[in-house]
PDB file of N, CA, C and O in Angstrom:
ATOM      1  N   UNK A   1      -9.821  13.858  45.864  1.00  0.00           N
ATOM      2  CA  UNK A   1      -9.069  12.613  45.846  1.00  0.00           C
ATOM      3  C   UNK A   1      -7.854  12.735  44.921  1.00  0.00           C
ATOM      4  O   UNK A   1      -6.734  12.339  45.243  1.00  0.00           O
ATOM      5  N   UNK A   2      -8.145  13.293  43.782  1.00  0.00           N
ATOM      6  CA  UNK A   2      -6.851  13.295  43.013  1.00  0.00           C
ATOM      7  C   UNK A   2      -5.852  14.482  43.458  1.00  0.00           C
ATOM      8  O   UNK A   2      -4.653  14.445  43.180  1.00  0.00           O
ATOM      9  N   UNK A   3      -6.376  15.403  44.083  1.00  0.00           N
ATOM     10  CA  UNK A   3      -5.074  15.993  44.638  1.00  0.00           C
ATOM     11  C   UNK A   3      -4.288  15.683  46.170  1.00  0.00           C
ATOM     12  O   UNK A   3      -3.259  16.059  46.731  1.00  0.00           O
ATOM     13  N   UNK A   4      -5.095  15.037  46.378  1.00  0.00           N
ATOM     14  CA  UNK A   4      -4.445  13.718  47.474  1.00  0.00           C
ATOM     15  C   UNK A   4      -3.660  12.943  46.665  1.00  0.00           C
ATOM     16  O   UNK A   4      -2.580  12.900  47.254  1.00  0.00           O
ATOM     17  N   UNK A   5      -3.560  12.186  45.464  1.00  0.00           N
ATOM     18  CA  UNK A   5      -3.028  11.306  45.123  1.00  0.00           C
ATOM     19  C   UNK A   5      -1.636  12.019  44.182  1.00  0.00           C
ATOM     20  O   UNK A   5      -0.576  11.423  43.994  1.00  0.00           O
ATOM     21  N   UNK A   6      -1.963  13.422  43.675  1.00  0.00           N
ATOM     22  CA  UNK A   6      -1.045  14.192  42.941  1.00  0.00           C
ATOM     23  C   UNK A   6      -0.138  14.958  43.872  1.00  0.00           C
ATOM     24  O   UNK A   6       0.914  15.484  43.509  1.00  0.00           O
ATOM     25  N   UNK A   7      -0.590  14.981  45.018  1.00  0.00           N
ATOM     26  CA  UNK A   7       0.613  15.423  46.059  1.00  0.00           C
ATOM     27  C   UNK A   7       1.296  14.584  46.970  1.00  0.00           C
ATOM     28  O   UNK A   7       2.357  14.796  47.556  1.00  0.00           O
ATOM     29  N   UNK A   8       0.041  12.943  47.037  1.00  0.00           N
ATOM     30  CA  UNK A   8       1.424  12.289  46.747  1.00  0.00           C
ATOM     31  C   UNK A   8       2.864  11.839  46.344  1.00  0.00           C
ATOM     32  O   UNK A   8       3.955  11.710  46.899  1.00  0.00           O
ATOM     33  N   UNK A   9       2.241  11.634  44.905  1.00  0.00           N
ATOM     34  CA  UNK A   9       3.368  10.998  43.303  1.00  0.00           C
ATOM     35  C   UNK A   9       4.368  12.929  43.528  1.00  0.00           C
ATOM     36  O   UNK A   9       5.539  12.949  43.148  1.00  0.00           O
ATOM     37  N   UNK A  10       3.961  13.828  43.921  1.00  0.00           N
ATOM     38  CA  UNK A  10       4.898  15.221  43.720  1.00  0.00           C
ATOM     39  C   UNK A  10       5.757  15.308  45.274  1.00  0.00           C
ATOM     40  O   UNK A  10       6.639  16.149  45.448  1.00  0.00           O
ATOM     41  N   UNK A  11       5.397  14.424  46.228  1.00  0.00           N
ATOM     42  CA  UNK A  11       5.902  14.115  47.564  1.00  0.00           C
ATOM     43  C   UNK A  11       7.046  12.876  46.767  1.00  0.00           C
ATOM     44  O   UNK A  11       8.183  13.345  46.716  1.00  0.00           O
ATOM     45  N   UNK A  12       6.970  11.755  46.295  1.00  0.00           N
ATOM     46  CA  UNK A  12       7.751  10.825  45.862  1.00  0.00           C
ATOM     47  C   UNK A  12       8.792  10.750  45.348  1.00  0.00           C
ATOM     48  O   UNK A  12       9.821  10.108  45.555  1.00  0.00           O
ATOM     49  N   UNK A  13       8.226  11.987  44.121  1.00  0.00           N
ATOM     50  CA  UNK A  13       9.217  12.729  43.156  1.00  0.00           C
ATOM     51  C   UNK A  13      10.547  13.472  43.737  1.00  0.00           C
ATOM     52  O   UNK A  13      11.735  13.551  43.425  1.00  0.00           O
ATOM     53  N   UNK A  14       9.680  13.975  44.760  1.00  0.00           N
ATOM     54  CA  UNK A  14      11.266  15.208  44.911  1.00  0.00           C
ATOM     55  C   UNK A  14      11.892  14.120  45.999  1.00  0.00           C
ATOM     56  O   UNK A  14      13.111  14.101  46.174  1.00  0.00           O
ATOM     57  N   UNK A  15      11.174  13.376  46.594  1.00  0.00           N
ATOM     58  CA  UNK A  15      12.228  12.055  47.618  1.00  0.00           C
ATOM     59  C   UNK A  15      13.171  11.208  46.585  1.00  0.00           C
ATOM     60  O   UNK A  15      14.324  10.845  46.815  1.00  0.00           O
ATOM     61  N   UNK A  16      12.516  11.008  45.549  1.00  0.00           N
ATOM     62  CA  UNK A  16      13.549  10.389  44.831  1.00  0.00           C
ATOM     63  C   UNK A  16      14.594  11.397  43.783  1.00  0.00           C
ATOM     64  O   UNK A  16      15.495  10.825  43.170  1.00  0.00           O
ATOM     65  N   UNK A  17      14.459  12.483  43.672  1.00  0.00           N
ATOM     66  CA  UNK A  17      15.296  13.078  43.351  1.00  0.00           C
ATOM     67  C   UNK A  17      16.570  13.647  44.250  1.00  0.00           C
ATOM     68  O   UNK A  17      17.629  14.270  44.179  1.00  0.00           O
ATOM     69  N   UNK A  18      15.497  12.832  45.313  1.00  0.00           N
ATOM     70  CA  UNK A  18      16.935  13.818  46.501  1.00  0.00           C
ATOM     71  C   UNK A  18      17.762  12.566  46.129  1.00  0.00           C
ATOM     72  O   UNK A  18      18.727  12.708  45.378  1.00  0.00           O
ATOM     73  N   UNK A  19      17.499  11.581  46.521  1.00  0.00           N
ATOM     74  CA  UNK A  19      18.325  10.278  46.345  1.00  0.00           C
ATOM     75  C   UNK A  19      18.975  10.549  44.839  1.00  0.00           C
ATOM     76  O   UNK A  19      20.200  10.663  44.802  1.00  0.00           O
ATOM     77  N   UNK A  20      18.429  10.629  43.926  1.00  0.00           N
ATOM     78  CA  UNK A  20      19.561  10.861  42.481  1.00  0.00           C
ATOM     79  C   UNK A  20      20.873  11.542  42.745  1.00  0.00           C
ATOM     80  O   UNK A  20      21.977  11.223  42.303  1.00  0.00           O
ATOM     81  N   UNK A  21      20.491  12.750  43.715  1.00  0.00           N
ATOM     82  CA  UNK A  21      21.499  13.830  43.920  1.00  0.00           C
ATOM     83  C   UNK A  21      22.719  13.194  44.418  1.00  0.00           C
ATOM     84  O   UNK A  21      23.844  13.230  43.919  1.00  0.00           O
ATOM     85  N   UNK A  22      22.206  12.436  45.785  1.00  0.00           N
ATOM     86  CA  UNK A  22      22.890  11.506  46.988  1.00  0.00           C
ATOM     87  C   UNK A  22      24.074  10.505  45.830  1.00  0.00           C
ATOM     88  O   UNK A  22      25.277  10.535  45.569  1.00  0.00           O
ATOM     89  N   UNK A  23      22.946   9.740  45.429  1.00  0.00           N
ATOM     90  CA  UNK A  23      23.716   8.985  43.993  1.00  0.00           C
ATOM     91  C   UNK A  23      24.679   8.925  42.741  1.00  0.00           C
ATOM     92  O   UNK A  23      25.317   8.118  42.065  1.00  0.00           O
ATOM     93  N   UNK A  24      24.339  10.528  42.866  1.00  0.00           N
ATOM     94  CA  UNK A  24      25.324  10.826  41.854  1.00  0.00           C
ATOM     95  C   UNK A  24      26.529  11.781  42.467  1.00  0.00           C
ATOM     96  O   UNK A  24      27.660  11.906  41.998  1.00  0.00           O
ATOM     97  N   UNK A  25      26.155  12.216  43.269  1.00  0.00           N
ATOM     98  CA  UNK A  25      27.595  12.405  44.297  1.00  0.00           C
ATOM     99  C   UNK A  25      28.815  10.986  44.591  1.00  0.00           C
ATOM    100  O   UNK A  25      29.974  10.733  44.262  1.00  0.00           O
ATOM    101  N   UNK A  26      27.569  10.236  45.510  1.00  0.00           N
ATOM    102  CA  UNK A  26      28.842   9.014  45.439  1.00  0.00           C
ATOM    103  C   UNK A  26      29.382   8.343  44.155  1.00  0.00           C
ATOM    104  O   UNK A  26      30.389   7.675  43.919  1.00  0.00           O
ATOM    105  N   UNK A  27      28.491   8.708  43.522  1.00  0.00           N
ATOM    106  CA  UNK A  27      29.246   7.866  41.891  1.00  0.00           C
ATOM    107  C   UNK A  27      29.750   8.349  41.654  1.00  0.00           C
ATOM    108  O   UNK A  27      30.603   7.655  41.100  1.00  0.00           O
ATOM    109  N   UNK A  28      30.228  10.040  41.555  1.00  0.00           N
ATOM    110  CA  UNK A  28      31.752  10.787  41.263  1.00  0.00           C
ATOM    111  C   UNK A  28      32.238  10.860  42.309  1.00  0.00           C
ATOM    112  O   UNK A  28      32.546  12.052  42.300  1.00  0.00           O
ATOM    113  N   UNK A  29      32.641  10.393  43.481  1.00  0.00           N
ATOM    114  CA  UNK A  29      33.311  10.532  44.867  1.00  0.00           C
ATOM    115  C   UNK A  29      34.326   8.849  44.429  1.00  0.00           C
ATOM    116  O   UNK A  29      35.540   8.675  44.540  1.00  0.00           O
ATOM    117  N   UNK A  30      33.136   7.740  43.879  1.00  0.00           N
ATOM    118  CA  UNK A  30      34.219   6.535  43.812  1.00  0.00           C
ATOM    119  C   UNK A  30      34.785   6.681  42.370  1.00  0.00           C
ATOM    120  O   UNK A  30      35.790   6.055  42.035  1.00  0.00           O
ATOM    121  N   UNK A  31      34.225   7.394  41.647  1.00  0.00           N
ATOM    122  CA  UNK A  31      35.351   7.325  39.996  1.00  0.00           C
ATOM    123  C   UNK A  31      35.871   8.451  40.314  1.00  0.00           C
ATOM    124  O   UNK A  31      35.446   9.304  39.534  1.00  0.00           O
ATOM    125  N   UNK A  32      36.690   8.954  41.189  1.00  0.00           N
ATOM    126  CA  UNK A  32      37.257   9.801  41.337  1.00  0.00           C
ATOM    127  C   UNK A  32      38.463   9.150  42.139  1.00  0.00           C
ATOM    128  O   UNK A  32      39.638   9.362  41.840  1.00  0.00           O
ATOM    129  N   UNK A  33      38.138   8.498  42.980  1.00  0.00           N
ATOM    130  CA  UNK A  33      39.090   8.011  44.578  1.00  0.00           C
ATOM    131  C   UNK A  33      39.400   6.511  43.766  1.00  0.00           C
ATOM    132  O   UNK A  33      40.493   6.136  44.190  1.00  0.00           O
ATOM    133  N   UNK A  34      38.932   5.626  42.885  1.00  0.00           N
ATOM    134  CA  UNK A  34      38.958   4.343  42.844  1.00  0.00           C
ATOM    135  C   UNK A  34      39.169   3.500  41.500  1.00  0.00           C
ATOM    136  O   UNK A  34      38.419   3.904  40.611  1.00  0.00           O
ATOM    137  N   UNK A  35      39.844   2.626  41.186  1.00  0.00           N
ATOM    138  CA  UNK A  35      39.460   1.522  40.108  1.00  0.00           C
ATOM    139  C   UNK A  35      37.772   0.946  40.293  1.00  0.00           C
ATOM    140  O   UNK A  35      36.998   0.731  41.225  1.00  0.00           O
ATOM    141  N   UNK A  36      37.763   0.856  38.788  1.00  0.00           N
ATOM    142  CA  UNK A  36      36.152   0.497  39.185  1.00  0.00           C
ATOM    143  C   UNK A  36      36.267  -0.959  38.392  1.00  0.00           C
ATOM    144  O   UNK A  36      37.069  -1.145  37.476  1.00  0.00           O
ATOM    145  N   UNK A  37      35.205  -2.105  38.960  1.00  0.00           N
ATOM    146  CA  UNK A  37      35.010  -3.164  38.308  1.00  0.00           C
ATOM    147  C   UNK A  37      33.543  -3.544  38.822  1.00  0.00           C
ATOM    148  O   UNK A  37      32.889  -3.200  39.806  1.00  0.00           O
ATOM    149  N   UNK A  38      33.282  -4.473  37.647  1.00  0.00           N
ATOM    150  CA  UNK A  38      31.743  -4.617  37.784  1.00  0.00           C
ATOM    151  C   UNK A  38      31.607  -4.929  39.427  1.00  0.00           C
ATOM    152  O   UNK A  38      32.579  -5.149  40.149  1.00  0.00           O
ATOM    153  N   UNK A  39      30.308  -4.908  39.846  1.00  0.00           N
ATOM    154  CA  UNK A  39      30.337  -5.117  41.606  1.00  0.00           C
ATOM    155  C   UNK A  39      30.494  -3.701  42.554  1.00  0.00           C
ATOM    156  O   UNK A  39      29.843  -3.485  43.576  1.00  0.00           O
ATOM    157  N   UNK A  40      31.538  -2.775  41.950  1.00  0.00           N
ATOM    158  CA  UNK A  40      31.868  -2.160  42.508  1.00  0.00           C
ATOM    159  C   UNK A  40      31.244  -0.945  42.743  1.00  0.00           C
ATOM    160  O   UNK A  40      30.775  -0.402  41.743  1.00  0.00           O
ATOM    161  N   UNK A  41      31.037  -0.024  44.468  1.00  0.00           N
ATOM    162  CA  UNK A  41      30.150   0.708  44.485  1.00  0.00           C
ATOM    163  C   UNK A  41      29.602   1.749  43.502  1.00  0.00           C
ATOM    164  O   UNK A  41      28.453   2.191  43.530  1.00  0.00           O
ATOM    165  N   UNK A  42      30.436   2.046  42.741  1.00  0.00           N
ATOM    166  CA  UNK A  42      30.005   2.993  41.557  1.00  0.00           C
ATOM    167  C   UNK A  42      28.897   2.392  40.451  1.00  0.00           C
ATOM    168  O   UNK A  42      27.871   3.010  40.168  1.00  0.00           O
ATOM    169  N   UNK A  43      29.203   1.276  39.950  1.00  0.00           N
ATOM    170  CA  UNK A  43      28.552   0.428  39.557  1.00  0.00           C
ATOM    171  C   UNK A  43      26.699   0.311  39.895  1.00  0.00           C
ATOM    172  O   UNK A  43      25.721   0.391  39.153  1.00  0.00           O
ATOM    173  N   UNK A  44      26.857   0.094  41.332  1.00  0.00           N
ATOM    174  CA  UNK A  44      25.826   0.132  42.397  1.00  0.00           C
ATOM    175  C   UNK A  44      24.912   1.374  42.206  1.00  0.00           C
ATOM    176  O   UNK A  44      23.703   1.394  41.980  1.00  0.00           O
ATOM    177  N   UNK A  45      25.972   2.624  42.382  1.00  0.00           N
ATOM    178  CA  UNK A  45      24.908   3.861  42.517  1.00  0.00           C
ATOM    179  C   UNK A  45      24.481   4.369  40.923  1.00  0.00           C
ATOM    180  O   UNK A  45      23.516   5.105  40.716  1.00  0.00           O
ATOM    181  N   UNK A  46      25.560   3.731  39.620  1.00  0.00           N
ATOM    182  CA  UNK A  46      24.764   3.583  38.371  1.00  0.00           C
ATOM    183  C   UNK A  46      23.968   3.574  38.284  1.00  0.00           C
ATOM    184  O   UNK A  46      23.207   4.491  37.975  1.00  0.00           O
ATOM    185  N   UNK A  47      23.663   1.980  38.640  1.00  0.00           N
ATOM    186  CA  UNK A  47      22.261   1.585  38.390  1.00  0.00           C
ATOM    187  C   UNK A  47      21.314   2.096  39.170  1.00  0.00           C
ATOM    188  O   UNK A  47      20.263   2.421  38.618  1.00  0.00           O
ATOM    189  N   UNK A  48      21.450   2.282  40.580  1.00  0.00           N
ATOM    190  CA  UNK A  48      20.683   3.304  41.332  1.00  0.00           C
ATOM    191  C   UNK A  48      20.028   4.417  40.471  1.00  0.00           C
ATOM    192  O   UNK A  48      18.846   4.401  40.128  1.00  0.00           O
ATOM    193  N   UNK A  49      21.046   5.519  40.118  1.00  0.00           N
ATOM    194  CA  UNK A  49      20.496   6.643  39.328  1.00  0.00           C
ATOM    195  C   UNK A  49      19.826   6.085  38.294  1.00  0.00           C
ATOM    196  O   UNK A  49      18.691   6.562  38.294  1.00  0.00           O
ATOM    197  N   UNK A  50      20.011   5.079  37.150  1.00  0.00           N
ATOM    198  CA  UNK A  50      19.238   5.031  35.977  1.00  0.00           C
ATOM    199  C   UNK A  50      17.831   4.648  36.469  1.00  0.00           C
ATOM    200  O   UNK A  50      16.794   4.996  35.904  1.00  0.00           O
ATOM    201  N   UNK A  51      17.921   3.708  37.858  1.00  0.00           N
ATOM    202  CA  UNK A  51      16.362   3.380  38.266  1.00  0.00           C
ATOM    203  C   UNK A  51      15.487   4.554  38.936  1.00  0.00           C
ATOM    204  O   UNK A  51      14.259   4.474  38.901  1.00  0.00           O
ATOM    205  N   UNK A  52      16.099   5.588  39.516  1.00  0.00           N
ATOM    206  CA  UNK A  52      15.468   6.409  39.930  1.00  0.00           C
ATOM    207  C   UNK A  52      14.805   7.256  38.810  1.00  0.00           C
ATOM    208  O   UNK A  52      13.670   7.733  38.764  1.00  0.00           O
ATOM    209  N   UNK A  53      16.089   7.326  37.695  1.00  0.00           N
ATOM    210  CA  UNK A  53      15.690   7.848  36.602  1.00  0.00           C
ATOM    211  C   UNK A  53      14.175   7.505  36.018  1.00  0.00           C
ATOM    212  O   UNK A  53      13.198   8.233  35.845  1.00  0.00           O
ATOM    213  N   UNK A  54      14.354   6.333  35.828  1.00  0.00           N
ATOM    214  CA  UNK A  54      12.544   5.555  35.241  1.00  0.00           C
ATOM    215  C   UNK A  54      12.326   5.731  36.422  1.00  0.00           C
ATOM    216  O   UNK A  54      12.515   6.946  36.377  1.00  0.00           O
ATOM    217  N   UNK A  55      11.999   5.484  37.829  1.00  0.00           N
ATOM    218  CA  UNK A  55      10.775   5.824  38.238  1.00  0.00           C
ATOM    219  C   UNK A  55      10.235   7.255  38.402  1.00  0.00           C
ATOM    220  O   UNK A  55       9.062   7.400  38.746  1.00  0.00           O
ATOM    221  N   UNK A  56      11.136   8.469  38.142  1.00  0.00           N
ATOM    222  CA  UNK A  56      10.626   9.762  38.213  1.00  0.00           C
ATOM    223  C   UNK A  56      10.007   9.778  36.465  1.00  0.00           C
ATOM    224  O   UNK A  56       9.260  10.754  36.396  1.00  0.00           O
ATOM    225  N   UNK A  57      10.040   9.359  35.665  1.00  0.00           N
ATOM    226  CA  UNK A  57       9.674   8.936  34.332  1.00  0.00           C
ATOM    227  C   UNK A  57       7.913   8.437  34.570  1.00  0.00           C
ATOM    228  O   UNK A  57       6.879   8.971  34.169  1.00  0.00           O
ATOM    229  N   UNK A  58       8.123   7.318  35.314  1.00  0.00           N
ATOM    230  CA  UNK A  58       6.614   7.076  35.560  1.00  0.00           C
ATOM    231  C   UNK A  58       5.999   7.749  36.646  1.00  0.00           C
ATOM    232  O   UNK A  58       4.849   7.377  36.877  1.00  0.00           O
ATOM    233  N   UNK A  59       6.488   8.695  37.418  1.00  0.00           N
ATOM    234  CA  UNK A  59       5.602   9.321  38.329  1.00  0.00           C
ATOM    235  C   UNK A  59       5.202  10.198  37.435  1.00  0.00           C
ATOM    236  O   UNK A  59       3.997  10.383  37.603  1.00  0.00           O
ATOM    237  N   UNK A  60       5.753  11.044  36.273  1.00  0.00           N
ATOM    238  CA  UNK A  60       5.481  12.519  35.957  1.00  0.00           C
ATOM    239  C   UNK A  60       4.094  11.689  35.032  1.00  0.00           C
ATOM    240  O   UNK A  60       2.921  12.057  34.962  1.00  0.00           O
ATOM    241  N   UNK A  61       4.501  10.941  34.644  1.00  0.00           N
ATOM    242  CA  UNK A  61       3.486   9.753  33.713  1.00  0.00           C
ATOM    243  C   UNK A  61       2.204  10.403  34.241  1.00  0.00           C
ATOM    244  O   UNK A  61       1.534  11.354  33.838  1.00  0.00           O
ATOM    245  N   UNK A  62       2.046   9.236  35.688  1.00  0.00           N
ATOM    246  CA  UNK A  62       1.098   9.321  36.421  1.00  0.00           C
ATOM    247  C   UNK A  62       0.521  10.895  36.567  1.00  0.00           C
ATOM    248  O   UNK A  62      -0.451  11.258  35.905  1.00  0.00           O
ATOM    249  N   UNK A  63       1.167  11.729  37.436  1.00  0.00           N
ATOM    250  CA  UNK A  63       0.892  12.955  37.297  1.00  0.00           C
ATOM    251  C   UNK A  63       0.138  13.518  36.202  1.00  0.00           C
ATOM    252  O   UNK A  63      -1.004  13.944  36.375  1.00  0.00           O
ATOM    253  N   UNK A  64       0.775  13.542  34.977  1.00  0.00           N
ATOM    254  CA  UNK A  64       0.121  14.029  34.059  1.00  0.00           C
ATOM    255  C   UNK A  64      -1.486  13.376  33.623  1.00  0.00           C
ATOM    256  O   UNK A  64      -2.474  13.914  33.123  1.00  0.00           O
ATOM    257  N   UNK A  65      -1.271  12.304  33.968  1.00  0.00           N
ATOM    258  CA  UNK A  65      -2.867  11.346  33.958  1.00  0.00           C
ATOM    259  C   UNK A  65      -3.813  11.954  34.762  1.00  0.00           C
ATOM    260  O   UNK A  65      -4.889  12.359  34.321  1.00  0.00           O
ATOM    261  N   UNK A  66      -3.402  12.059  36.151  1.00  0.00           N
ATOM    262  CA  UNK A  66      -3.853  12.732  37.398  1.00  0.00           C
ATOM    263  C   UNK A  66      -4.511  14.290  36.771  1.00  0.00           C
ATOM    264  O   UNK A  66      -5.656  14.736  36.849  1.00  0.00           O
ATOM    265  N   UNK A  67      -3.481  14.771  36.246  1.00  0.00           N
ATOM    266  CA  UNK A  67      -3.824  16.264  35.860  1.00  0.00           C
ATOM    267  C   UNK A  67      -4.780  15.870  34.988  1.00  0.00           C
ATOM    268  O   UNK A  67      -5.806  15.570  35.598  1.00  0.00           O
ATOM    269  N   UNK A  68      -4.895  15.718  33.548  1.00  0.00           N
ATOM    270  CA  UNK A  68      -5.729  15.175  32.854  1.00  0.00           C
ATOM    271  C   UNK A  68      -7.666  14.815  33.535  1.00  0.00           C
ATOM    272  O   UNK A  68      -8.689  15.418  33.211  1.00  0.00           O
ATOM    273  N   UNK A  69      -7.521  13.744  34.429  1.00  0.00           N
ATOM    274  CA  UNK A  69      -8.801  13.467  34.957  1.00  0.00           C
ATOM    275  C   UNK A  69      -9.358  14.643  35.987  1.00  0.00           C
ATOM    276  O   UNK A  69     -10.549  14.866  36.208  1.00  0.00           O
ATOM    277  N   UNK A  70      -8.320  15.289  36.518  1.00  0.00           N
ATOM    278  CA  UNK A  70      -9.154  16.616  37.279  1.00  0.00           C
ATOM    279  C   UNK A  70      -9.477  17.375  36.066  1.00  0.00           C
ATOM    280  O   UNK A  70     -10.664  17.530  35.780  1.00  0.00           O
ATOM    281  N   UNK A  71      -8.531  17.881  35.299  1.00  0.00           N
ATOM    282  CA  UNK A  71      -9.409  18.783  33.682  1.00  0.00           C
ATOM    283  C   UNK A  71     -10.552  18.515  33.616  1.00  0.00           C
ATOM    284  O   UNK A  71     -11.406  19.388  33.456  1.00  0.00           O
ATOM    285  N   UNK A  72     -10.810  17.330  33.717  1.00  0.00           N
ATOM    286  CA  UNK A  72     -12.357  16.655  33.260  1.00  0.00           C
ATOM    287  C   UNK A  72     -11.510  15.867  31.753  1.00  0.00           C
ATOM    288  O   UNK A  72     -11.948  14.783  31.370  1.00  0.00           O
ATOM    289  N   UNK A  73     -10.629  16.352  31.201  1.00  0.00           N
ATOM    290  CA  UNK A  73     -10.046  15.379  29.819  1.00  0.00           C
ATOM    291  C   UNK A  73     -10.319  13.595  30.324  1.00  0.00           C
ATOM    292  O   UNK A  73     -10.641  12.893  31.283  1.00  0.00           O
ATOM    293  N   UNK A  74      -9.935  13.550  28.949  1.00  0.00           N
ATOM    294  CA  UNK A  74     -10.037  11.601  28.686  1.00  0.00           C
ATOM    295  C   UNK A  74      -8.644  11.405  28.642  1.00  0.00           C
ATOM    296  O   UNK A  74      -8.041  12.353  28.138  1.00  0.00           O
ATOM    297  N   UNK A  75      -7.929  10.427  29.030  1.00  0.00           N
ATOM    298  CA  UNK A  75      -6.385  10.048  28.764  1.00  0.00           C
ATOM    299  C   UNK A  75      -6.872   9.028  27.384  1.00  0.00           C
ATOM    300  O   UNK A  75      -7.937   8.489  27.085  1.00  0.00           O
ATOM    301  N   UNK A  76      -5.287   9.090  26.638  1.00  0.00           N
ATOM    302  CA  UNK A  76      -5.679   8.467  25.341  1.00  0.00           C
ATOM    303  C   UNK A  76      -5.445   7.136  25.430  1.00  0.00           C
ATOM    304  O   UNK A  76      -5.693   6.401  24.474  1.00  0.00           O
TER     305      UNK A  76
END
């Protein structure tokens, strides 16, 4: 079960890292081509990347929990 659930969260991970990549391309494609003001797509894929950021933050989380309970360890 937990390596069902750890190759999940490691399936999630690299989907959302592809998207960071995606994200941070267009965010130097519009501060490159554009004036930026709040609203504006750069803005958008900002915050995009910082959220992808925390959620690959709490997958490795998880993961490491995951790893932990197959060890047989206790999480603290």
């Amino acid at each position: 079960m937990e390596n069902k659930k750890l190759k999940t969260l490691q399936n999630k991970r690299t989907e959302i890292l592809k998207k960071m990549d995606i994200a941070k391309k267009k965010l130097e494609e519009e501060n490159e081509n554009e004036e930026v003001w709040p609203g504006h797509e750069s803005t958008v894929y900002f915050d995009n990347l910082n959220n992808y950021q925390v959620l690959v933050a709490h997958l490795e989380a998880i993961e490491s929990e995951i790893k932990l309970i197959k060890s047989g360890a206790t999480s603290p």
